[in-house]
C-alpha positions as CSV (number, residue, x, y, z in Angstrom):
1,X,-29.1,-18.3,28.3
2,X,-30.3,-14.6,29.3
3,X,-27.8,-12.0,28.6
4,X,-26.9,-10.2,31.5
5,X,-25.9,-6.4,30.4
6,X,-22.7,-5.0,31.4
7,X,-22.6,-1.1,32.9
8,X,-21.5,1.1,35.4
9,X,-24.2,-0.2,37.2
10,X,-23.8,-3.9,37.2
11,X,-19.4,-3.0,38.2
12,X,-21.1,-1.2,41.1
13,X,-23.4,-3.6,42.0
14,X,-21.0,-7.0,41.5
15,X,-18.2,-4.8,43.5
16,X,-20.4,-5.3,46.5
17,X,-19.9,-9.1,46.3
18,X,-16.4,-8.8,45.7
19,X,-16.8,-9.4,41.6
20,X,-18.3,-12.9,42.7
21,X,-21.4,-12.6,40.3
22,X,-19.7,-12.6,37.0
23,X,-21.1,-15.5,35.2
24,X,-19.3,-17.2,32.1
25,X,-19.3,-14.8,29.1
26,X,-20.5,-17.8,26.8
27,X,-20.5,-21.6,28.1
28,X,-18.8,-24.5,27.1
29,X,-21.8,-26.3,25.6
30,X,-22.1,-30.4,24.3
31,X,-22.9,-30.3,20.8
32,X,-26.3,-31.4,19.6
33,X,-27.2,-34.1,16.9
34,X,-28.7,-31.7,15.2
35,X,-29.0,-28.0,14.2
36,X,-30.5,-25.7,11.6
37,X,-27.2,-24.2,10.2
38,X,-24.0,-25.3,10.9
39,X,-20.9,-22.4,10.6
40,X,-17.4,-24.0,11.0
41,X,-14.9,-21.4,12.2
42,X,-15.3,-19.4,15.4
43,X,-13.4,-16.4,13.9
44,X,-14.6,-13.1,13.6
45,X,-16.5,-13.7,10.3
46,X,-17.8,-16.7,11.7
47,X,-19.3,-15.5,14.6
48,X,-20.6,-12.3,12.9
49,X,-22.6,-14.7,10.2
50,X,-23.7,-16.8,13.1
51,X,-25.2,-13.3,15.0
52,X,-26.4,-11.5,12.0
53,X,-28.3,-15.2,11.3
54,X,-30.1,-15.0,14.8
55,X,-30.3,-11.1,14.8
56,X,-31.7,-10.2,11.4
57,X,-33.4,-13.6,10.2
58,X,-34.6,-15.3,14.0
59,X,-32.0,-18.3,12.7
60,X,-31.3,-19.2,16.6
61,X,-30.4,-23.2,15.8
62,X,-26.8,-22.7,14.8
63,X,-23.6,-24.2,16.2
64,X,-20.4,-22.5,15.5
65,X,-17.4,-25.0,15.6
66,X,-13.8,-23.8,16.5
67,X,-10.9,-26.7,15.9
68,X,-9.3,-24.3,18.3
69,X,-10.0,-21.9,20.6
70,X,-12.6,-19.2,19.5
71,X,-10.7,-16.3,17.9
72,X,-7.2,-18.0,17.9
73,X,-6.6,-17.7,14.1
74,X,-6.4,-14.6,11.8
75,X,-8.5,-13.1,14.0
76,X,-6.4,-12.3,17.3
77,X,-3.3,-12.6,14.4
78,X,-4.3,-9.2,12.5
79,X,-3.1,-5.5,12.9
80,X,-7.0,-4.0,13.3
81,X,-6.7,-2.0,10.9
82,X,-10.4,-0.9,9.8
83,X,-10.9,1.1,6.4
84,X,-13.4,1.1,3.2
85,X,-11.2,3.0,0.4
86,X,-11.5,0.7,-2.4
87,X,-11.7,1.6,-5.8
88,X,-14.0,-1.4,-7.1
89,X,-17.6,-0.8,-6.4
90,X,-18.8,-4.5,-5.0
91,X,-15.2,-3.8,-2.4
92,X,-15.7,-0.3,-1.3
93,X,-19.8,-1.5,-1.0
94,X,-19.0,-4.3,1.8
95,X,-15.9,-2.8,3.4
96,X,-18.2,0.3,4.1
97,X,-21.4,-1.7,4.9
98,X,-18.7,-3.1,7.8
99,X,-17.2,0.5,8.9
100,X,-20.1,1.6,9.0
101,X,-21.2,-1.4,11.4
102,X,-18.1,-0.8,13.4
103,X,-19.1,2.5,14.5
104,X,-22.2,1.3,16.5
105,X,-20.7,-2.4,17.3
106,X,-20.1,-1.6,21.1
107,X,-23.6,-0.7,21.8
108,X,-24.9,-3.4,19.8
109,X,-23.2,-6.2,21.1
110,X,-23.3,-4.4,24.7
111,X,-19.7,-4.9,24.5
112,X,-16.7,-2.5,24.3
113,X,-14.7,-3.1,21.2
114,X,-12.8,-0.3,21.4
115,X,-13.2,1.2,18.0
116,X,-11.5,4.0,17.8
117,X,-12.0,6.1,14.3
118,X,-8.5,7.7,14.2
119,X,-8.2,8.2,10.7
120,X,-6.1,6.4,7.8
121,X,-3.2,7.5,5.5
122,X,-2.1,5.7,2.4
123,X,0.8,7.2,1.4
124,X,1.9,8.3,-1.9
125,X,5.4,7.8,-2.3
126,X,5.8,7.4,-5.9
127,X,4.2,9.5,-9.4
128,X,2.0,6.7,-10.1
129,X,0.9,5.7,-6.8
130,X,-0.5,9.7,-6.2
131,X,-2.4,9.3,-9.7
132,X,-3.8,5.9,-8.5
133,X,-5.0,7.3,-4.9
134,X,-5.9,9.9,-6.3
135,X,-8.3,7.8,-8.9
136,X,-9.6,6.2,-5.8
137,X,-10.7,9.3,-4.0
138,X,-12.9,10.1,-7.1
139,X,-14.0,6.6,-7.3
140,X,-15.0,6.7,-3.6
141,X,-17.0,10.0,-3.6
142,X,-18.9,8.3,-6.2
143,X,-19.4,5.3,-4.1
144,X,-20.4,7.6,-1.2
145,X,-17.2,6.6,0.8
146,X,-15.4,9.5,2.8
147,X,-12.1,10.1,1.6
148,X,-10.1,12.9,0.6
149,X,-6.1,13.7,-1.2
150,X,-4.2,15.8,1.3
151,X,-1.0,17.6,0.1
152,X,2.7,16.5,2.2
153,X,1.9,19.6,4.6
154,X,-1.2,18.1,6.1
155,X,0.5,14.8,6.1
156,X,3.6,16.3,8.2
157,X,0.4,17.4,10.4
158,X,-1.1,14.6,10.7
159,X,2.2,12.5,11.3
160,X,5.1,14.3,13.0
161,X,6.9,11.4,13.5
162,X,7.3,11.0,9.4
163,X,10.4,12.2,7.5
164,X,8.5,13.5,4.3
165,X,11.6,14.0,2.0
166,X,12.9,10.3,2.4
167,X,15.9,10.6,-0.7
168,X,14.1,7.2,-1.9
169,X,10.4,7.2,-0.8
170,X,9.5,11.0,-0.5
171,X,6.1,11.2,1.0
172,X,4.1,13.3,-2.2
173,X,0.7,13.3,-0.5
174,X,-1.8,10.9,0.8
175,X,-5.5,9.5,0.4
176,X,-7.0,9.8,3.5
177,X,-9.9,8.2,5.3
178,X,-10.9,10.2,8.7
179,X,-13.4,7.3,9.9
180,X,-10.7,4.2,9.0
181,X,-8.7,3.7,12.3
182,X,-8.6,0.8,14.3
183,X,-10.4,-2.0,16.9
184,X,-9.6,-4.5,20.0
185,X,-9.4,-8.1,17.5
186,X,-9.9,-9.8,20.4
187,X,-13.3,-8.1,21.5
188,X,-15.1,-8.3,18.6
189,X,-14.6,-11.9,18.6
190,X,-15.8,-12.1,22.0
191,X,-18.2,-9.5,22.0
192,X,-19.9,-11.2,18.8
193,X,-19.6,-15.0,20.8
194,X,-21.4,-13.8,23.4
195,X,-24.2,-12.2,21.7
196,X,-24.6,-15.7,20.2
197,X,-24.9,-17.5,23.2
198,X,-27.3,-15.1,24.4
199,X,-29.9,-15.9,21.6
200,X,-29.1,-19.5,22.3
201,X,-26.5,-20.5,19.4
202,X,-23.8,-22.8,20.6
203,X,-20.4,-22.3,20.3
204,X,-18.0,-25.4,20.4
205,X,-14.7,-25.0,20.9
206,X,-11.5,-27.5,20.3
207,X,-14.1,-29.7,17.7
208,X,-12.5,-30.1,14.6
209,X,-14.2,-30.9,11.8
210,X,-13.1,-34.8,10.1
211,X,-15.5,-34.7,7.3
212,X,-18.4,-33.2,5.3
213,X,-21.1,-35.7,4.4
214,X,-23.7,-35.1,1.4
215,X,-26.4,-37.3,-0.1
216,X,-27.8,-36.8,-3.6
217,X,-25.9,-33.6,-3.8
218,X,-26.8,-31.9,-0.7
219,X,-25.7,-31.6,2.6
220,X,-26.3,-33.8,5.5
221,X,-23.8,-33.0,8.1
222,X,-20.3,-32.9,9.4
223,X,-18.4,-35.9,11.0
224,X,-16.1,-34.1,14.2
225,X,-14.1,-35.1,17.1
226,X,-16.8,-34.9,19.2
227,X,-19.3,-36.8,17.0
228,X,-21.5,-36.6,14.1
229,X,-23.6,-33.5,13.9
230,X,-26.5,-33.1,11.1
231,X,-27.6,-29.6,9.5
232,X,-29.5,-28.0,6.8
233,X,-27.3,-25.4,5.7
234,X,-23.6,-25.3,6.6
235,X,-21.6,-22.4,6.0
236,X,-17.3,-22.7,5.8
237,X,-15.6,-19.8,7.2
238,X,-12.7,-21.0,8.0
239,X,-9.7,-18.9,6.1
240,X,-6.5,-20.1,5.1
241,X,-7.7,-23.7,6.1
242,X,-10.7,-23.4,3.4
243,X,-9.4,-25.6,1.0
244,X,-8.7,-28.2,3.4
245,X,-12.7,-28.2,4.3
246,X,-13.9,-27.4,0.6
247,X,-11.8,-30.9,-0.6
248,X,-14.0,-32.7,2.3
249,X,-17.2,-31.4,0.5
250,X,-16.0,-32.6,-2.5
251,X,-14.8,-29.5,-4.7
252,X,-12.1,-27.2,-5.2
253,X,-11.1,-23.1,-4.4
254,X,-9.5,-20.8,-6.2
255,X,-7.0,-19.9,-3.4
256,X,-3.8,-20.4,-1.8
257,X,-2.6,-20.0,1.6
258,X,0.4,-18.0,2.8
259,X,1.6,-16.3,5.7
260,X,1.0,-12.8,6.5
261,X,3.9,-11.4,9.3
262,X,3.7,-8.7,12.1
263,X,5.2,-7.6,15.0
264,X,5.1,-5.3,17.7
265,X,7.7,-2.9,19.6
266,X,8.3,-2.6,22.9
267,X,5.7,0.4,24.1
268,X,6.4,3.8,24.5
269,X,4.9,7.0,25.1
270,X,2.1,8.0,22.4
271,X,3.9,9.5,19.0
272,X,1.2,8.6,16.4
273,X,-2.6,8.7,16.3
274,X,-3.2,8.0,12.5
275,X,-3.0,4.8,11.1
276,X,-0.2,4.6,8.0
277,X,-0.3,2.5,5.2
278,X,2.7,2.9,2.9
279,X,2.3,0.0,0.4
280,X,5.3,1.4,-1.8
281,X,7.5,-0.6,0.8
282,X,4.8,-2.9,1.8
283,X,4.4,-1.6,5.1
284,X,1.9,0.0,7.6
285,X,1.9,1.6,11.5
286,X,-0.3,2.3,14.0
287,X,0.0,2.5,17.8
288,X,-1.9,0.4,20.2
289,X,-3.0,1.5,23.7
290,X,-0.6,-0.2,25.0
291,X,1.8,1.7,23.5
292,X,3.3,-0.7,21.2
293,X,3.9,0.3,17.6
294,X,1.5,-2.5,15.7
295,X,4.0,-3.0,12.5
296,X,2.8,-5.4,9.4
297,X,4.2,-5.9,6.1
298,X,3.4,-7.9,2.7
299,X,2.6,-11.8,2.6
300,X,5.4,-14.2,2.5
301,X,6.7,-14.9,-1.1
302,X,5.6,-18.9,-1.3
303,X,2.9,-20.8,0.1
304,X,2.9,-22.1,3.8
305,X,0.7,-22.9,7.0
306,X,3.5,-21.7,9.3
307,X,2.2,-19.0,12.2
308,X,5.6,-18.2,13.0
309,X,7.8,-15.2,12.2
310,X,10.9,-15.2,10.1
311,X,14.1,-12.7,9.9
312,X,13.5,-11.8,6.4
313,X,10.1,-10.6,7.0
314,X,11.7,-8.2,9.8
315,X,14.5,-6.9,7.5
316,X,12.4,-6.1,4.5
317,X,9.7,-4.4,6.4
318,X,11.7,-2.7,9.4
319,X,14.0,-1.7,6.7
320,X,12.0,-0.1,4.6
321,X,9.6,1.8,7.1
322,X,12.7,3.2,9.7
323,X,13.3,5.6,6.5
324,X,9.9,6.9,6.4
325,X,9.9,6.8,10.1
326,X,13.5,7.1,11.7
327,X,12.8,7.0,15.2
328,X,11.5,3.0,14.8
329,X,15.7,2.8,14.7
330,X,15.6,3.1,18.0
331,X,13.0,0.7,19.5
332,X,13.1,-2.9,20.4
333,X,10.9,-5.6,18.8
334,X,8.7,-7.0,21.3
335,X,6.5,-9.9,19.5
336,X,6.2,-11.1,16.5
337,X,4.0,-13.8,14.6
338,X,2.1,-15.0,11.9
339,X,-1.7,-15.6,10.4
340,X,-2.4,-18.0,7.4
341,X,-4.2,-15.9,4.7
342,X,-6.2,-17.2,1.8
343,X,-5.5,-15.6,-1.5
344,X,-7.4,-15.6,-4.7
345,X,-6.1,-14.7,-7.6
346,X,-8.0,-11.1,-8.1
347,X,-7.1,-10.6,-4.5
348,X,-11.1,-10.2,-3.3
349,X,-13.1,-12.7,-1.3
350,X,-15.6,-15.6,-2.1
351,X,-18.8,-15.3,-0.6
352,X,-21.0,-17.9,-2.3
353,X,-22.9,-21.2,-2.8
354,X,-21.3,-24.1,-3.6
355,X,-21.3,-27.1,-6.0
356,X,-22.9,-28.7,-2.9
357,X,-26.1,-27.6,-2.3
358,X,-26.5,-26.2,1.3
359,X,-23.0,-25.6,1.4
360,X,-21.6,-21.5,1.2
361,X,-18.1,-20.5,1.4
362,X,-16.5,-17.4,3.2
363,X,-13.1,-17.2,2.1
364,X,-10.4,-15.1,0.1
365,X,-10.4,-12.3,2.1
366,X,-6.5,-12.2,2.3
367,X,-4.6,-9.7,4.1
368,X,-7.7,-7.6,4.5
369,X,-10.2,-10.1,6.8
370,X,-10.3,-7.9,10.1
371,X,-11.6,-4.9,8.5
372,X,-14.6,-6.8,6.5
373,X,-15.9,-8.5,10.1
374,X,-19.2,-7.0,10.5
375,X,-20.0,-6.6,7.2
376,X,-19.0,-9.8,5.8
377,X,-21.1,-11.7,8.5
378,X,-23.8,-9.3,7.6
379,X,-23.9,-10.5,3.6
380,X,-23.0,-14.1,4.1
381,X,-26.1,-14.1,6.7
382,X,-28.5,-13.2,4.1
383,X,-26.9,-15.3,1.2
384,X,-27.6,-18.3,3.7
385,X,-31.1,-17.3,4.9
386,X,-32.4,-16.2,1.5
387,X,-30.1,-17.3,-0.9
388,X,-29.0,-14.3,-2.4
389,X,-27.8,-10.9,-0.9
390,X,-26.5,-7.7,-3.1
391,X,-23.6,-7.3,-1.1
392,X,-22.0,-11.2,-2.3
393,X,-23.2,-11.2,-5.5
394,X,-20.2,-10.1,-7.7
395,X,-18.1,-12.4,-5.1
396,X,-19.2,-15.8,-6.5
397,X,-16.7,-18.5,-6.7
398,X,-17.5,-19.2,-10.3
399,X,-16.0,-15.5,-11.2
400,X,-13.3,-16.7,-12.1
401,X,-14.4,-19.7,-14.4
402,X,-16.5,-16.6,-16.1
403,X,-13.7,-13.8,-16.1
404,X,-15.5,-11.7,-13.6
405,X,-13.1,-10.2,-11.8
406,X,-12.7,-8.1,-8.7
407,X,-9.0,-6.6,-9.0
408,X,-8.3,-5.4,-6.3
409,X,-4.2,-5.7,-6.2
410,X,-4.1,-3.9,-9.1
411,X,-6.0,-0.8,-7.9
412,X,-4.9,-0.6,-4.8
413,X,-1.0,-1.9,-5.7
414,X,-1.3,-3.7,-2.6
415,X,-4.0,-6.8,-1.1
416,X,-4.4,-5.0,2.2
């Protein structure tokens, strides 16, 4: 299927036919016995391994299956929020390999994601939270990641809206990160689908995977509701339902799902053009085009496959944030829902082979998936094309049987 490119000059030129032109931005293809690689999960991190397979390795054979629709789960569930700040060397390497990517994603995908570098603030709203951002900042200049402390003044700047002397969170400065900011969710999943249809990939949508199937300790295939389909190489991208898939293959993850809550408010006029993370209280803002103020909080407190919203999650977080930003008091709650996350127990993701041979994981990435996108598709492409890649190597499943650790909850007091 030949990509046709989207301009000013195509809108002008399908306007003259009344916008009757527009072909289908990927088809709904039939799957085929068999393919080269196989990616189950039509997410964001799905898709981007599937394009950065066909874009920087000529892997064009690949189907990417979707038990639902394509972008349904975590990634039209998230709150966009893109940033790279981590104090751990292997976390701050692929978060910025994928900010980085973000910046030039619209021209590369000939698609408009709508990325929109606004800048980031992590509040400091305790003694020992300013001496662990502050930690990070040096960590980060060292990594060659962008960030800086500013002092309450500049945050006041920055954020009008903010009440900087809250009598119990008192805003005492923040790390902040001019390039994070935000993207559309929905576009990049779209935006990355159809550049894989383009180079020929299929992408099969409401095909849900019933079984994995191995021989001698390899893979063979995977058994689906629309048939058996044979690959070489299968990769399982597939979140908070990883476990689920890594049982049918015939070994176990170090994870644990839960669900990760957030709601919108009804929209109003622009107020805020920062994104604000203040994990003190386990909460972060931005605004959307739309107008809407994008609120999210922490995971819930057991584990569950539920994608719906619950009161306490709006009491905690609303409760917390309307002191460090009093005129949220005032607004309505438009939406709110729910994503399954899958946690590990350093709070970092697996990228890796498998006991299976054939078989790599994408998983783990907890409350922080959006943000990795780009450059998680990116890293798990080249583990599955060469076998290896810089970027995954300290993420290997088997960390944990070997104490490697990646802690990233500890350093940054929160799993965003």
């Amino acid at each position: 299927m030949g990509l046709k490119r989207y301009s000013v000059f195509a809108i002008v030129r399908e306007a003259m036919s009344y916008h009757q032109g527009w072909e289908r931005a990927w088809p709904w293809p039939k799957p085929k016995r068999k393919y080269d690689v196989v990616i189950v999960g039509a997410g964001g991190h799905g898709l981007a391994t599937a394009y950065y397979l066909g874009k920087n390795f000529g892997i064009t054979n690949v189907a990417i299956i979707e038990k639902g629709w394509l972008g349904g789960g975590n990634t039209g569930r998230n709150t966009t929020i893109i940033r790279s700040n981590y104090l751990q060397d292997p976390s701050a390497a692929i978060y910025e390999k994928a900010r980085s990517l973000y910046e030039t994603m619209s021209q590369d995908l000939n698609y408009n994601v709508m990325f929109s570098p606004r800048g980031l603030l992590m509040l400091g709203q305790t003694e020992h939270e300013v001496r662990g951002y502050k930690r990070t900042v040096y960590a980060n200049n060292l990594q060659g990641v962008e960030t800086r402390w500013i002092e309450p003044d500049e945050v006041k700047k920055l954020v009008p809206i903010i009440n900087i002397a809250g009598p119990r969170y008192p805003v005492l400065g923040a790390l902040y990160q001019a390039r994070g900011g935000t993207a559309r969710h929905d576009a990049v999943a779209w935006g990355y689908a159809r550049a894989c249809s383009a180079m020929g990939m299929d992408v099969i949508q409401q095909c849900e995977v019933t079984g994995v199937r191995s021989e001698g300790g390899r893979v063979k295939g995977i058994d689906t509701t629309k048939g058996a389909i044979d690959c070489d190489k299968l990769g399982l991208v597939v979140a908070g339902n990883s476990s689920v898939l890594a049982e049918m293959a015939g070994f176990r993850l170090p994870i644990e799902s839960l669900a990760l809550q957030a709601l919108v408010s009804e929209p109003i006029k622009p107020c805020m053009d920062v994104v604000v993370m203040a994990n003190t209280v386990h909460g972060y803002m931005s605004q959307s085009d739309k107008g809407e103020m994008v609120i999210g909080g922490g995971t819930d407190g057991f584990n569950n496959y539920t994608q719906r919203g619950s009161f306490h999650h709006i009491e905690e977080t609303v409760r917390s944030l309307i002191e460090t930003f009093p005129m949220l008091s005032r607004l309505k709650m438009l939406r709110q829902w729910g994503g399954i996350v899958d946690m590990t127990g350093d709070r970092s993701p697996i990228l890796s082979k498998t006991p299976v041979e054939g078989v790599f994981v994408n998983c783990g990435w907890g409350t922080g998936g959006f943000k990795a996108i780009p450059g998680s598709g990116w890293a798990m492409a080249e583990l599955m094309a060469r076998g290896h890649s810089p970027l995954t190597e300290e993420f290997s499943m088997y960390r944990f049987r070997e104490g490697k650790f990646i802690d990233e909850s500890v350093a940054a007091g929160v799993a965003h």
